[in-house]
C-alpha positions as YAML, in Angstrom:
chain: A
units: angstrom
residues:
- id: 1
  name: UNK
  ca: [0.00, 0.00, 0.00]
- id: 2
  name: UNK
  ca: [1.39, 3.52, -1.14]
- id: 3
  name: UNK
  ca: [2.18, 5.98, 2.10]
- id: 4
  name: UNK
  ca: [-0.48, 8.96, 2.40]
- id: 5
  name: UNK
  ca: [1.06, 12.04, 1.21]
- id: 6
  name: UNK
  ca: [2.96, 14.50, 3.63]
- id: 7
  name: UNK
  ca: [-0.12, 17.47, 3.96]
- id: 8
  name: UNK
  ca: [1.02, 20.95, 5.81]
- id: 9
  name: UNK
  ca: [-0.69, 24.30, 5.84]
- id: 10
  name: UNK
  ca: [1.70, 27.13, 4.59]
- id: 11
  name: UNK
  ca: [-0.63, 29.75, 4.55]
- id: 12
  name: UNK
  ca: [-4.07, 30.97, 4.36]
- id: 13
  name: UNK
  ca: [-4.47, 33.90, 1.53]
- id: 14
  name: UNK
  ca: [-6.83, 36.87, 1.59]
- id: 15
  name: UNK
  ca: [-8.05, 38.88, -1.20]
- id: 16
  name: UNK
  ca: [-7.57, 42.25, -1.47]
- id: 17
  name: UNK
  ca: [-7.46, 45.29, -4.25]
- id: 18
  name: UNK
  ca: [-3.82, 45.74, -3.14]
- id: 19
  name: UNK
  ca: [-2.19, 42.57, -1.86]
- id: 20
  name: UNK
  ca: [1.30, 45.31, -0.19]
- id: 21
  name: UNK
  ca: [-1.30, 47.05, 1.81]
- id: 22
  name: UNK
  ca: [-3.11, 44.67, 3.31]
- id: 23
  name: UNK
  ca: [-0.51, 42.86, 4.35]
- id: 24
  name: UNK
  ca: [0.83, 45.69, 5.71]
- id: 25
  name: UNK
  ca: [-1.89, 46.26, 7.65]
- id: 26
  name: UNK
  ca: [-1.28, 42.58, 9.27]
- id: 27
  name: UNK
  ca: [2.43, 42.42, 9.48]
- id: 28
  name: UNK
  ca: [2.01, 45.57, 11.91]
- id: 29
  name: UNK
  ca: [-0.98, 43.87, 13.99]
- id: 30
  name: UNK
  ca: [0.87, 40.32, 14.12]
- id: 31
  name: UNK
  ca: [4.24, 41.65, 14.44]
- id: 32
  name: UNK
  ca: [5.26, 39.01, 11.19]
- id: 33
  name: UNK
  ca: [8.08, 40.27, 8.75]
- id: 34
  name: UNK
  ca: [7.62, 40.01, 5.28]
- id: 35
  name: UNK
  ca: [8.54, 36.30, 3.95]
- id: 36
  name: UNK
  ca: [8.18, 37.07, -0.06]
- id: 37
  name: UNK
  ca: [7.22, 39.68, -1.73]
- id: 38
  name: UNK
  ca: [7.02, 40.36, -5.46]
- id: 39
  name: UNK
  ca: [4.14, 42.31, -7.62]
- id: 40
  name: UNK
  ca: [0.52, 41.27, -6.67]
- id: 41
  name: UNK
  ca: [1.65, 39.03, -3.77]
- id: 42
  name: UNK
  ca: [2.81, 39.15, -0.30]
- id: 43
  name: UNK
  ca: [3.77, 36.16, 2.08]
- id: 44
  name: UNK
  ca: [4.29, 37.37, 5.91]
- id: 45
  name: UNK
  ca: [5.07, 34.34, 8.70]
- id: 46
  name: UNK
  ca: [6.17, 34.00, 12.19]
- id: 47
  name: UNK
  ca: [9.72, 33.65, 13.18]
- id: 48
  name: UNK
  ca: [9.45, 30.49, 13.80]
- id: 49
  name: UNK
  ca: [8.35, 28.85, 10.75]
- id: 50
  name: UNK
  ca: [5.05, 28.48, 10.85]
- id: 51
  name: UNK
  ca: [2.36, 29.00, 8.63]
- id: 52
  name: UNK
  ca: [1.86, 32.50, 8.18]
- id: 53
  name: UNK
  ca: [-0.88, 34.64, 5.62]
- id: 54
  name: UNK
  ca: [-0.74, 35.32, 1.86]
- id: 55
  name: UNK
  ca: [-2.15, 38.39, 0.21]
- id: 56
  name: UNK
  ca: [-2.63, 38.51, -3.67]
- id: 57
  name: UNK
  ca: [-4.26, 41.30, -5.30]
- id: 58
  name: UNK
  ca: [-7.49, 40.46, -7.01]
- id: 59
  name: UNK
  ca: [-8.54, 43.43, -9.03]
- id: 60
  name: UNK
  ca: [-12.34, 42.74, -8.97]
- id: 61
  name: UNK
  ca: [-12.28, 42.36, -5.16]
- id: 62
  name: UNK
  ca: [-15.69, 42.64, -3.63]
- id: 63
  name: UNK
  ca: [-15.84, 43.48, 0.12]
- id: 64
  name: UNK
  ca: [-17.20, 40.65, 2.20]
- id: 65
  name: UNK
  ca: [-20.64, 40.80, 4.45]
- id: 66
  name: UNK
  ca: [-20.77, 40.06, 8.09]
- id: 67
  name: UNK
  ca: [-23.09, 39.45, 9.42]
- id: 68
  name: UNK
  ca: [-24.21, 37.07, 6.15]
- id: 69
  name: UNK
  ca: [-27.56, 38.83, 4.34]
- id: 70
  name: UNK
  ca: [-29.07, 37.47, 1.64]
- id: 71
  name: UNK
  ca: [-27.19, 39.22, -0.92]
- id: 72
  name: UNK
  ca: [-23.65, 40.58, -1.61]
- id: 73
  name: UNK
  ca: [-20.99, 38.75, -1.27]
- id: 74
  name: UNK
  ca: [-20.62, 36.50, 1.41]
- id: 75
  name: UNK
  ca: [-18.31, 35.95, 4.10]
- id: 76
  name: UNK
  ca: [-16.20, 32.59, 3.75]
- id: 77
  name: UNK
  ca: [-14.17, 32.82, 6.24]
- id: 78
  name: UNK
  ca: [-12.40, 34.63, 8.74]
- id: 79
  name: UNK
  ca: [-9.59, 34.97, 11.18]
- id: 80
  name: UNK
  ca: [-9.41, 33.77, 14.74]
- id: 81
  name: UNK
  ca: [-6.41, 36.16, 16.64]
- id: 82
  name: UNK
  ca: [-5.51, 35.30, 20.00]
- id: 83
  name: UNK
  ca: [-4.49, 38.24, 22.10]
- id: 84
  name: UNK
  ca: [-3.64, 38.60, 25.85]
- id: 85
  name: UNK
  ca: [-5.67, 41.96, 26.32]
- id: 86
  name: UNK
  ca: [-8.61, 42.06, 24.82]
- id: 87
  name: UNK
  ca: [-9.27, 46.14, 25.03]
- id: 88
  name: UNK
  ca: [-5.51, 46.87, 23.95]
- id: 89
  name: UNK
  ca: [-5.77, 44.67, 21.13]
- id: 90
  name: UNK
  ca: [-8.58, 46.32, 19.82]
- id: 91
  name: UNK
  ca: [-7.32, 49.92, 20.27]
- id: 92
  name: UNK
  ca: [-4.10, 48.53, 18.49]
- id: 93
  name: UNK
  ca: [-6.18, 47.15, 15.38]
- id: 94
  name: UNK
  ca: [-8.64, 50.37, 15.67]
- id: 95
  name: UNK
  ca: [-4.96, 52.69, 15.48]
- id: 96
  name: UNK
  ca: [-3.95, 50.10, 12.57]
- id: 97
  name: UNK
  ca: [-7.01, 50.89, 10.01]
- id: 98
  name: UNK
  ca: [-9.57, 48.01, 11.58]
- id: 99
  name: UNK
  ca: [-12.72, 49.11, 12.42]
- id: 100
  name: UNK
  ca: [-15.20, 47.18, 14.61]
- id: 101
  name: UNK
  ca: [-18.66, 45.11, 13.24]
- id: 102
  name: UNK
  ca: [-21.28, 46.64, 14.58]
- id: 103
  name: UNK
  ca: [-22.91, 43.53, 15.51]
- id: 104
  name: UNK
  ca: [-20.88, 42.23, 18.21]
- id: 105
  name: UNK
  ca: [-22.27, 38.34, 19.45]
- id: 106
  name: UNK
  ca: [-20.24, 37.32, 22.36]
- id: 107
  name: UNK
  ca: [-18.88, 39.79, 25.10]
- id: 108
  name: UNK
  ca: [-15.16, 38.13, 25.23]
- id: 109
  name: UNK
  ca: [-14.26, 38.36, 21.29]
- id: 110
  name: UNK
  ca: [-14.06, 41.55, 19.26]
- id: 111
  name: UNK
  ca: [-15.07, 40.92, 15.80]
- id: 112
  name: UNK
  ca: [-13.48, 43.83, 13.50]
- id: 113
  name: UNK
  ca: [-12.94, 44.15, 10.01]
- id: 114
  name: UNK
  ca: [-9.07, 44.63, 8.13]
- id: 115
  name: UNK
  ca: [-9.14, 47.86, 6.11]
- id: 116
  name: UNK
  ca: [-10.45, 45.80, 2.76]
- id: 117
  name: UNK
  ca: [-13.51, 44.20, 4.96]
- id: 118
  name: UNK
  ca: [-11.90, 40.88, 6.00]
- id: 119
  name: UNK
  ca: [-13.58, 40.16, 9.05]
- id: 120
  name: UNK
  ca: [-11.37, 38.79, 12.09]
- id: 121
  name: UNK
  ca: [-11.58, 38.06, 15.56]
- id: 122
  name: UNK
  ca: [-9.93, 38.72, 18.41]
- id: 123
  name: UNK
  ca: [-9.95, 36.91, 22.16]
- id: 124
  name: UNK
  ca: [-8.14, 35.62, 25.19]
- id: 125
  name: UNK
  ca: [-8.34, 31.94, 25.66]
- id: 126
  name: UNK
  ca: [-10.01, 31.46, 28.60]
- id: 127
  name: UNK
  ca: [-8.36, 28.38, 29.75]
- id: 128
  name: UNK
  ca: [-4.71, 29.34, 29.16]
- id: 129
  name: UNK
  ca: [-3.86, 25.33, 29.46]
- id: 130
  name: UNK
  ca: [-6.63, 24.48, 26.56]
...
């Protein structure tokens, strides 16, 4: 029997009008550096090797909707950011070019939107050891 295949998430890449400034926008909030970088795409990763985000421009980019309504485009999927200070974290991403959702559905996450309309997430783990 032939062995399964090696699988291992790189990245996950986001959409945006202008693939430099977004990721910009997210190697300042996630303190990444720039992994690769050439015209249309940006890679930025941890230091430590793991998988990091992708941004490639996509000239007919159409702003995602959150919460999902029957029409526009809809949201497919979103970022999950754990922070140790959930107020700070916020004011940081606010000071970055986020801006919050104005529906907000639990009290412990802050769901805000990257300058292009990505939504993301932001929360402290509330069992540290989970």
């Amino acid at each position: 029997m032939k062995p399964s295949p090696r699988f291992t998430l790189a990245a996950t890449t986001l959409d945006a009008p202008d693939a430099h400034e977004l990721a910009l926008f997210y190697r300042d909030l996630l303190g990444w550096p720039v992994r690769k970088e050439e015209p249309g795409w940006v890679e930025i990763a941890p230091h430590d090797g793991a998988a990091g985000l992708s941004f490639q421009t996509e000239p007919r980019f159409t702003r995602p909707q959150w919460p999902t309504a029957s029409a526009g485009q809809q949201m497919m999927m979103h970022l999950d950011i754990e922070v140790d200070d959930l107020s700070s974290a916020a004011d940081r991403a606010l000071a970055l070019g986020a801006t919050p959702a104005d529906f907000q559905p639990q009290d412990d996450v802050r769901v805000m939107f990257d300058p292009v309309g990505h939504p993301f997430c932001l929360f402290v783990r509330a069992d540290p050891d989970a």
